[in-house]
N, C-alpha and C positions, 0 to 999 in steps of 0.2 A: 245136237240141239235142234237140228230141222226137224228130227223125230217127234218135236214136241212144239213144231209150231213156235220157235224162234228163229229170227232169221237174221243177219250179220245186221240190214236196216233196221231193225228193230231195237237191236243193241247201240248202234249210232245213235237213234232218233232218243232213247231213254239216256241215252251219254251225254248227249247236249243238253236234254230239258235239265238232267243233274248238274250239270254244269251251271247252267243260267237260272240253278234254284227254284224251277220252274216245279219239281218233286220236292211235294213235304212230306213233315212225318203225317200232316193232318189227315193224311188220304189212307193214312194204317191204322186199322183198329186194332185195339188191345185184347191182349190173348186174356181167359180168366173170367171168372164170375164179375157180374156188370154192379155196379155200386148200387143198393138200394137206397133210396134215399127217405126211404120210413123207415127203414133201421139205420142211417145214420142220425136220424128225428129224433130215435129212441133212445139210442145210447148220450145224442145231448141231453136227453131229457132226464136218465140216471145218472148221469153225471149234474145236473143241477140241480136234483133232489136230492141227491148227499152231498155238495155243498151247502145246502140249505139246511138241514137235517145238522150237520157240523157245529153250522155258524146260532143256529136253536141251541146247540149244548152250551156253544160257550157264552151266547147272552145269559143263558141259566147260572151258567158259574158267576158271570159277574154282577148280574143280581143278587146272587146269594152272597158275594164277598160287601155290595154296598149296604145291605141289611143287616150283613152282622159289624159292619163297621158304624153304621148307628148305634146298635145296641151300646155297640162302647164308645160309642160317645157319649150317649144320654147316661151309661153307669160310670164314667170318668167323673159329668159335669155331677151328678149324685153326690160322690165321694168328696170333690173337694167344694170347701165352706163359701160361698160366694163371698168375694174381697170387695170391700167398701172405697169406694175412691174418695178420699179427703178432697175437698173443695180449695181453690186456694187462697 
């Protein structure tokens, strides 16, 4: 290891900062392509456009269920005779 510029002091000195946690991991940086954070932007932003896009279909649906649940009510109230309430 002296070949490369380590030296038994050196191993001591990084033994003890390891010990009294004096080494973190904060001082390692991560191997790997670095996060971009306009294409994490992007991909929030397809991801809440087809939630959006989703929740458009299914107000559609349920518009379309309250519209034709009118219909039959106005051809229910049609169909049957309006009842007279006696007075009493």
């Amino acid at each position: 290891m002296r070949r490369e510029g380590v030296y038994s002091s050196s191993l001591a000195t990084w033994r003890r900062q390891y010990a009294a946690g004096e080494l973190s991991d904060a001082t390692v940086t991560k191997r790997g392509p670095k996060a971009d954070p306009a294409r994490a932007e992007l991909k929030q932003l397809a991801l809440v456009t087809h939630e959006r896009d989703r929740l458009l279909v299914q107000l559609r649906n349920a518009q379309l269920v309250i519209d034709v649940q009118k219909k039959v009510a106005a051809l229910l109230d049609q169909l049957t005779p309006p009842t007279r309430f006696a007075s009493p």
